[in-house]
N, C-alpha and C positions, 0 to 999 in steps of 0.2 A: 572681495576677499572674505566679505563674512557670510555670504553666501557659499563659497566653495566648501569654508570651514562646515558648515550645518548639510554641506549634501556629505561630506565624508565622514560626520558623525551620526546621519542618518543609516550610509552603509555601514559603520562599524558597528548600529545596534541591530539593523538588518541580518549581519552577518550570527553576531551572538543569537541573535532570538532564532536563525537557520543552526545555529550549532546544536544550542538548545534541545530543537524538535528533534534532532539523530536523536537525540540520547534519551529522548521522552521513551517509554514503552508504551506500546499500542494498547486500547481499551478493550478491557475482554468482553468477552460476549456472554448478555446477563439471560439468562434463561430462569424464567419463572415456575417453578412450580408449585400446582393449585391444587391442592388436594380436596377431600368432601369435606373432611372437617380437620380443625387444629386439634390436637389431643386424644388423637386415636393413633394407638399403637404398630397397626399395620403401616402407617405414612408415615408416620417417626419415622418406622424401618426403611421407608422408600430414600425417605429423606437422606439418610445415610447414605444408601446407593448413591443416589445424585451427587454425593459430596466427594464419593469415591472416584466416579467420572469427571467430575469437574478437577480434581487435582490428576487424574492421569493424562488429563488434554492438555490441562496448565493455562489454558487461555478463558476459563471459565468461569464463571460467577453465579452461582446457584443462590434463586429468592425462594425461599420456602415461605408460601403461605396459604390462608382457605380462611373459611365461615367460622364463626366459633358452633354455629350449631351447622349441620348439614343442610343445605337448602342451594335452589337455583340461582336466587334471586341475590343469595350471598355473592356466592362464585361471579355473577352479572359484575357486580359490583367493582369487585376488586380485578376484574379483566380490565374494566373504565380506567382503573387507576392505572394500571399498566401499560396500557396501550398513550394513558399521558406522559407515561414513566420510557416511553419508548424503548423496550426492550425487545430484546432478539428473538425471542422464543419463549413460548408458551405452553407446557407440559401441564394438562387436566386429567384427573380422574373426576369425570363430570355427573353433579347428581341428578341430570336429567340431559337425558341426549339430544332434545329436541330445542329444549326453552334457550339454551345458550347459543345455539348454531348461528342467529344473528351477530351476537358480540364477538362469538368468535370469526363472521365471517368481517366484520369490523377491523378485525385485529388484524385478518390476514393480507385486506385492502391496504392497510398501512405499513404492509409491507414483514410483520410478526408472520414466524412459522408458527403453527399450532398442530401439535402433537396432543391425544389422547392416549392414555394407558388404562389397564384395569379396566374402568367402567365406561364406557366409548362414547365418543359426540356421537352425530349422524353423520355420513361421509361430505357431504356437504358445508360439514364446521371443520375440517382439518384436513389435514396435509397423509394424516396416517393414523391409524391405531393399532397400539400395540397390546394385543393382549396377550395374558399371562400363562393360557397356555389355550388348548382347544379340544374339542368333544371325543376326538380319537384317540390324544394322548390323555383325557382325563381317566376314560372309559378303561383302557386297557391297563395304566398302571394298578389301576386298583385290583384289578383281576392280576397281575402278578405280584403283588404285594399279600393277598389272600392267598395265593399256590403256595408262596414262597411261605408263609406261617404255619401253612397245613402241610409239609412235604410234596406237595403235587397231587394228592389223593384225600378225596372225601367229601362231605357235604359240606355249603354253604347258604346265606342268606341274604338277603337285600334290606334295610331297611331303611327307607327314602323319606321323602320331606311329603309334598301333597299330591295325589294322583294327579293333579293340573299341571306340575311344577316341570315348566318344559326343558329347560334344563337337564334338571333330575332324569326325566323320560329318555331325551337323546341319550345323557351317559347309560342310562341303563341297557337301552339297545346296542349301543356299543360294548358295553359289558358281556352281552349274550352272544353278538358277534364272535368275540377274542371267545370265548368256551369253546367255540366249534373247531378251533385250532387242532391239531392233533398234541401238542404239548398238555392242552389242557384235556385230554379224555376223560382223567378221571378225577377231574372235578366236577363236582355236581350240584347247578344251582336246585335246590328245595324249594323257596318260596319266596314271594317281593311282597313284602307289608309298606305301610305307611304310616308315617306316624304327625303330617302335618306339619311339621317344624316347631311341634308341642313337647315338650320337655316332659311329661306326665305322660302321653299318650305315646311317644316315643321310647319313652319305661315300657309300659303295660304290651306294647305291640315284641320287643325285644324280650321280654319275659316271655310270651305267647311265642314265640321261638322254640327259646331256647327247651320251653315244657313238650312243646307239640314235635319236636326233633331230636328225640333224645343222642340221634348219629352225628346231632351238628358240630360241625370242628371252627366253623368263622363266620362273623358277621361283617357283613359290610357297608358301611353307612356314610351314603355320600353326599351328608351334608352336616354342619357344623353342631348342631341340636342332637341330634341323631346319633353320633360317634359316643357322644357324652352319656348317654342317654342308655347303649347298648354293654357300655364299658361298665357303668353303676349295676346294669343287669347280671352284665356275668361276673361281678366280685359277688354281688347279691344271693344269687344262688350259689356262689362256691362252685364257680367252675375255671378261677384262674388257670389254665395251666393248660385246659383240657377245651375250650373254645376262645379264639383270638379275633379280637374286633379290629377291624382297619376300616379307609374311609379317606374322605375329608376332613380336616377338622382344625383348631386354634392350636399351638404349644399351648401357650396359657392355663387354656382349659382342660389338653391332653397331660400334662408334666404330671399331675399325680395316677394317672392311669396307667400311664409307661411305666411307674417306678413299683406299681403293685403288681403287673404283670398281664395285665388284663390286653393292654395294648403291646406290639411288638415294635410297629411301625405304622406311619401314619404318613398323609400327604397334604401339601396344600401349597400355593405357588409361593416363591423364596419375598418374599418384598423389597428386600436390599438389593435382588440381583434384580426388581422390575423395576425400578425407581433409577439405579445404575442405566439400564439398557434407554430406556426412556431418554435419560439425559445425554447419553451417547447419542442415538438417533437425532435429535434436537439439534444440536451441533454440526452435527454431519447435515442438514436439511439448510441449517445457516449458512455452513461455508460450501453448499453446492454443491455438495459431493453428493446426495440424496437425490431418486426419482419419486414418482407418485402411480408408476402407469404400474398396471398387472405386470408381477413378474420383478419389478425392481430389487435390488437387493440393497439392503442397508447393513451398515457396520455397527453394530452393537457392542465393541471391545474386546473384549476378553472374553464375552459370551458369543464371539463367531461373526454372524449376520443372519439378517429375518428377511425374509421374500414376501413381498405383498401378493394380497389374491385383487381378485377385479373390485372388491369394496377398499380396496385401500388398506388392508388390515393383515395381522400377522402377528402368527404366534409364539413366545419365546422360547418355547421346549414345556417337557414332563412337568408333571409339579413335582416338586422335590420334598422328599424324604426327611421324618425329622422320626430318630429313635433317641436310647438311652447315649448314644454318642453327641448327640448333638440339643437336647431338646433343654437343656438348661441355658443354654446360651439363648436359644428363641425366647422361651419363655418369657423373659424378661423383656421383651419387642414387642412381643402383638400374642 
């Protein structure tokens, strides 16, 4: 009898602890993201994105964290702690492509997706990267952002970072490209200087311009030193009004350039919406919906879907535009 009694008290707690688990909600899926470093403005902003996707999915748990200074050996670190932390995914903007491809190939044996964005592993540490945008859509926005300051007609300039900077070179041959269009006939590139990614010598090379071109209507400077650099130039000599720099370039750095007039508009990739897409992709790789072969297409949300090439990689679109509509809101990001 007192058996019977302890097997049907057994099932009565069997049952409560089966009732229990219905009503338990399921564990969401923790996806880490590793930025280069803590306290840098552009991954603040990512971070934001991320936070955006993870409440639009609702089954989401976004870790934000990274190095307090940038370095590999940081990021190594706190992958270790994760991969003991057993979480789902793993979103890096990596400060060296190669040094990590171990831990991250660590992470992915144990079963972690590992997504790069922004700054890439090597294809052999992840699953994808996403980068924030790529050399055809960098190349030509700036060349319509320049038409579009200048009316469609007149001269312009290049003022780039270091004749080594490969980078730099690819957009700028894309740049020359998009000219030969027939929209663009009657623009006309003048000259490509450099100025290093020296802040001084990026003055002196944009002054040299602006003096040796007296026809010139825009500069265009497509890199972050550079933009700033061409912008102080032409409030310098007093010619707001009458030549328009565009580019690359920070809000941050741009908000008082825009607000003198020197700048009209300006580019550089959104951070909130890469950090967003990032954490989408992530997700999507978790619960299987995600390929990795050439051609694949992933769900990025609200920003569409990205198509892998044969390295596993994939661009989010244009960089996006930041003028007097929008550049105080940035400013205070990155």
């Amino acid at each position: 009898m007192k058996l019977t009694r302890l097997l049907l008290a057994a099932l009565a707690a069997g049952a409560l602890l089966g009732s229990a688990g219905c009503d338990r909600k399921p564990e969401k899926t923790r996806i880490a993201m590793v930025v280069k470093n803590l306290g840098n403005g552009f991954f603040d902003a990512a971070h934001q994105g991320a936070n955006e996707a993870a409440r639009q999915l609702g089954d989401v748990e976004v870790i934000y964290t990274g190095p307090t200074t940038p370095s590999a050996e940081g990021q190594i670190e706190i992958i270790n702690a994760l991969i003991s932390q057993k979480v789902d995914a793993i979103v890096i903007s990596a400060n060296d492509p190669n040094a990590l491809v171990p831990i991250a190939q660590k992470a992915m044996k144990r079963g972690i997706k590992v997504i790069s964005f922004d700054s890439g592993l090597a294809p052999e540490g992840r699953q994808m990267q996403l980068n924030p945008s790529n050399a055809s859509l960098i190349g030509e926005k700036q060349i319509q952002m320049a038409a579009h300051n200048i009316g469609g007609a007149g001269e312009i300039a290049i003022l780039s970072a270091s004749a080594q900077a490969t980078n730099q070179n690819i957009w700028i041959g894309v740049m020359k490209k998009v000219l030969e269009k027939p929209e663009y006939a009657k623009v006309k590139l003048v000259a490509t200087v450099y100025g290093d990614d020296q802040s001084d010598k990026s003055y002196r090379e944009a002054i040299g311009l602006l003096r040796s071109h007296p026809n010139l209507k825009a500069i265009i400077a497509p890199t972050t030193v550079g933009i700033v650099a061409a912008s102080k130039a032409v409030a310098d000599e007093k010619l707001v009004g009458k030549v328009f720099v565009t580019g690359l370039g920070l809000p941050s750095e741009m908000a008082g350039h825009v607000k003198s007039g020197a700048v009209r508009e300006f580019a550089i990739w959104n951070p909130i919406d890469l950090g967003y897409a990032a954490t989408y992709a992530a997700a999507e790789f978790v619960k299987g919906k995600a390929g990795t072969k050439a051609g694949a297409q992933v769900s990025v949300g609200r920003m569409g879907s990205v198509t892998l090439d044969a390295r596993g990689e994939a661009a989010l679109g244009p960089p996006f535009t930041y003028n007097s509509d929008n550049i105080d809101k940035f400013a205070k990001l990155f």
